[in-house]
BATI-62088 format. One record per atom (N, C-alpha, C): x, y, z. Coordinates in steps of 0.2 Angstrom, whole numbers, plus 5000, padded with zeros to 4 digits. Layout:
BEGIN
XYZ...
//
This chain:
BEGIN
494350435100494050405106494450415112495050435112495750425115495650515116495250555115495550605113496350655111496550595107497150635104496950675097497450715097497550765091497950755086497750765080498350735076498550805071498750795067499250885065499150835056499050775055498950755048498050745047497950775041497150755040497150685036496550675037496250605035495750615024495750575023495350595015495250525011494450535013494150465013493650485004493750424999493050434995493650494991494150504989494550524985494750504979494850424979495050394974494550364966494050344970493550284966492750294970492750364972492050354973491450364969491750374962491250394956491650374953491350354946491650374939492050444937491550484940491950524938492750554941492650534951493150554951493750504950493450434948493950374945494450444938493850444936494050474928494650524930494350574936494750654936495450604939495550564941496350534943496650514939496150484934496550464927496750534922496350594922496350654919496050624913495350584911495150594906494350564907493950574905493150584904492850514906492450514910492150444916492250394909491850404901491850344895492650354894493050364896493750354891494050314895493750294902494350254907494450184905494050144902494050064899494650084893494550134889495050154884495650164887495850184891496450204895496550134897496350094901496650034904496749994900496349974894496749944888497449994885497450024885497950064882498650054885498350084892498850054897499249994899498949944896498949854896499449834887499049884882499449894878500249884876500249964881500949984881501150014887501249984891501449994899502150024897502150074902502850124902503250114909503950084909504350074916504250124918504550134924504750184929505150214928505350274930506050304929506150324941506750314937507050294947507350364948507350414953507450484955507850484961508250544961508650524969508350574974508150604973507650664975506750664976506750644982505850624982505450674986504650694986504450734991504250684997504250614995504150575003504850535004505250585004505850555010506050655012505450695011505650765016505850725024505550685025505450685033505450585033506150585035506250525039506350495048506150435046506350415054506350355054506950345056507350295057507650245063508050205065508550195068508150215074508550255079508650275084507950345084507650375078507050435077506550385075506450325076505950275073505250325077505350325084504750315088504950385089505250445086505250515087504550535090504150515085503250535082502950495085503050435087502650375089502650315085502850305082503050255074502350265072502050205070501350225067500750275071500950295078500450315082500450385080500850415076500950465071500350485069499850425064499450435058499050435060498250465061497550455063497350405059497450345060497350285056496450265058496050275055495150275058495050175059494450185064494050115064493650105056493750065054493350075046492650045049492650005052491849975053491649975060491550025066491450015072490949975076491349935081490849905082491149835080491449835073491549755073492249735072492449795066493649775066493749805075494149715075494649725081495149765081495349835078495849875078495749915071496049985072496150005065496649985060496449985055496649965050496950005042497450015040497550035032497150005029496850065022496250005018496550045012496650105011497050135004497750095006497650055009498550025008499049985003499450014999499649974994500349954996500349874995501049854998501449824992502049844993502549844986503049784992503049744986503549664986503849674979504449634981504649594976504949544977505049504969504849434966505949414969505849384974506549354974507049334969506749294965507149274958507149314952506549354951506349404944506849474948506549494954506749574954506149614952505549574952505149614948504749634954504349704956504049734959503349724958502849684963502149724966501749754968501449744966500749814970500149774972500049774978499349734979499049774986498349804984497949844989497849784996498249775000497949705006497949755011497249745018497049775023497949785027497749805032498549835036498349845043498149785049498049795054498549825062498449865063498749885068498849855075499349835076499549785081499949815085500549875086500849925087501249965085501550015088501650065084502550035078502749995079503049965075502849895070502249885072501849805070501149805066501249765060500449785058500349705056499549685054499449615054499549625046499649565041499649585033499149545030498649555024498149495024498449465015498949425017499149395010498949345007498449345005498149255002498649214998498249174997498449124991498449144985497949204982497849214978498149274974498549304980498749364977499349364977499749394972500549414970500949404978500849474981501049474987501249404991500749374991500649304994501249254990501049274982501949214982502549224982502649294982503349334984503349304992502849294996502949285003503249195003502749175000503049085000503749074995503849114992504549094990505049114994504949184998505549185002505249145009504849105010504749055015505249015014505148995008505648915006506348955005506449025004507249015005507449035014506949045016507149065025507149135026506849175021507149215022506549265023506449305029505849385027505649415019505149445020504949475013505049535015505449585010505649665012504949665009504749725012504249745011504149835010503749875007503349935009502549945009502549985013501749985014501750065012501250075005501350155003500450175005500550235007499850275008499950345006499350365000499450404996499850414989499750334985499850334978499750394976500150394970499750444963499050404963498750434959498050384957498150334952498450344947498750284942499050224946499750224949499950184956499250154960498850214964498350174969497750134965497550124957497250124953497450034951498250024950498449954948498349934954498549954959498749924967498049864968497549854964497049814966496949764960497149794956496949764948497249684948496849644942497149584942497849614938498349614938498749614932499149544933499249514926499749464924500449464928500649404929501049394936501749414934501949424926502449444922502749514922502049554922502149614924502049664930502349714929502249744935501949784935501449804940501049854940501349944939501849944943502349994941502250004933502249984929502349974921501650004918501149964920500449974917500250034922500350084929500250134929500450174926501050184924501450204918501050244912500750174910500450174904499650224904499350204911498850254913499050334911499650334915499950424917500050424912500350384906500350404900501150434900501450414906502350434906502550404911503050384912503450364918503350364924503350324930503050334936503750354939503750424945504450434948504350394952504950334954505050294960505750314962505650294969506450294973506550254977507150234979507350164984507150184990506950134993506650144999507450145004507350175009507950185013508350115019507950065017508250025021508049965019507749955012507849905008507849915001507849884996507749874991507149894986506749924986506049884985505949984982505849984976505650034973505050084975504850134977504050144978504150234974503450254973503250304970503450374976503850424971504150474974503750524977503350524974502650574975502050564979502250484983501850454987501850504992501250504998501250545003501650515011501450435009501650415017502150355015502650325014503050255014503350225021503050155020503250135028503550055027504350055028504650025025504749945030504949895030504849865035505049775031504949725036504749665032504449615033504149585032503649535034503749475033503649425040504049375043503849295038504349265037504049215034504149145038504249165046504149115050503649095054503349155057502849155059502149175057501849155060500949175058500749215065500049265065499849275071499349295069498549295074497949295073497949395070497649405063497149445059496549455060496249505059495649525059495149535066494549525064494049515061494049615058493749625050493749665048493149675044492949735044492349745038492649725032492449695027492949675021492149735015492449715009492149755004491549735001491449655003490649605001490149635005490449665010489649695014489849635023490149605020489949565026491149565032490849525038491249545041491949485039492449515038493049475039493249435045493249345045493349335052494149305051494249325060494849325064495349245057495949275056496449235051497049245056497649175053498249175056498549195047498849235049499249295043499849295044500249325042500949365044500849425045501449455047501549515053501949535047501849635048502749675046503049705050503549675053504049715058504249785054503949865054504249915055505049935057505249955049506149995051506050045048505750085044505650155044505050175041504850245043504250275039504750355036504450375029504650415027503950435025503750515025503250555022503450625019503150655016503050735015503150765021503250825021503250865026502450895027501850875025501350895026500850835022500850765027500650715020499850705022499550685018498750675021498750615020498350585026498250495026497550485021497750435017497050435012496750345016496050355014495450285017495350275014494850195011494750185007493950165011493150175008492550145010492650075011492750045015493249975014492549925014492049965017491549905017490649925014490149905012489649925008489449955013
//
């Protein structure tokens, strides 16, 4: 709209637009994916941790934060035009962890663009992410965050799942891939994320304040109205040196 150009491609309807390309992510036959997720639920396989990733070719940090624009980098799309108040991440998988366990999340939540170092977060009540954020409420303290774009498909396949709050989804995509998922430390927190991710945008999410979310196309067909949410203050993004931004059909 802005007429800008961007040097990264966009790749919508990649992950889950069929059975079968569900199937071709998992690497087996559209009937064997229920069999895979039990199996996977079975016997969930840890991560193995790498010092060596293709998403830290290209960092920016500190002082190269806004080298590229910070967010203003990604050709982030309007999912619903005409009615989201801003673009938004919708393949957006945000990795927390459990303050007292150590234990890592994955939960698929919308990612509103607010600026080029600021995004809104939609963490309910009901989801993981959301208790890791109320428990570091109660200790005072931010929720490290990362917000990854471009899972493996195993990783972007848990990212929405219900899984039990003991486990990590980390472990049960594991068990999909059928091996260890490569993760690495993110560069300026803690918080483990997938090595072969295309885009990781490292950052923390406030547990002071709220500030007005949305209005968004959501996935029921119908419009997400304006929320007070928390925000993630941006402190680095790491990608590929030729990473593609993935979308998700966010809405019917």
């Amino acid at each position: 709209a802005k007429g800008r150009k961007y040097d990264i491609p966009v790749v919508v309807g990649a992950l889950a637009a069929s059975r079968q390309i569900y199937g071709f992510g998992l690497q087996c036959k559209p009937d064997e994916i229920v069999e895979r997720w039990n199996q996977a639920q079975r016997q969930p396989i840890p991560p193995k941790i790498v010092d060596d990733a293709p998403v830290h070719e290209v960092v920016y940090q500190g002082s190269s934060l806004m080298e590229k624009g910070g967010l203003g980098e990604f050709p982030i799309p309007i999912s619903t035009p005409g009615y989201d108040c801003a673009p938004f991440t919708t393949a957006s998988h945000w990795f927390t962890k459990d303050p007292e366990t150590g234990k890592i999340n994955i939960g698929n939540y919308r990612g509103q663009i607010k600026s080029p170092t600021r995004t809104g977060v939609f963490l309910s009540s009901s989801n993981h992410g959301g208790y890791h954020w109320r428990k570091c409420r109660e200790r005072g303290v931010p929720l490290q965050a990362a917000l990854v774009i471009g899972a493996p498909p195993p990783v972007a396949y848990t990212a929405p799942a219900r899984v039990p709050l003991n486990v990590s989804e980390l472990d049960i995509a594991g068990g999909l891939a059928g091996a260890p998922i490569d993760v690495v430390r993110c560069k300026t927190n803690d918080i483990l994320v997938p090595a072969r991710a295309e885009i990781v945008i490292e950052g923390e999410i406030s547990t002071e304040w709220l500030e007005p979310e949305a209005a968004f196309g959501e996935s029921t067909g119908y419009i997400g109205e304006k929320m007070l949410n928390p925000y993630f203050e941006v402190k680095c993004i790491t990608h590929r040196r030729n990473p593609i931004f993935a979308c998700i059909v966010s809405q019917l």
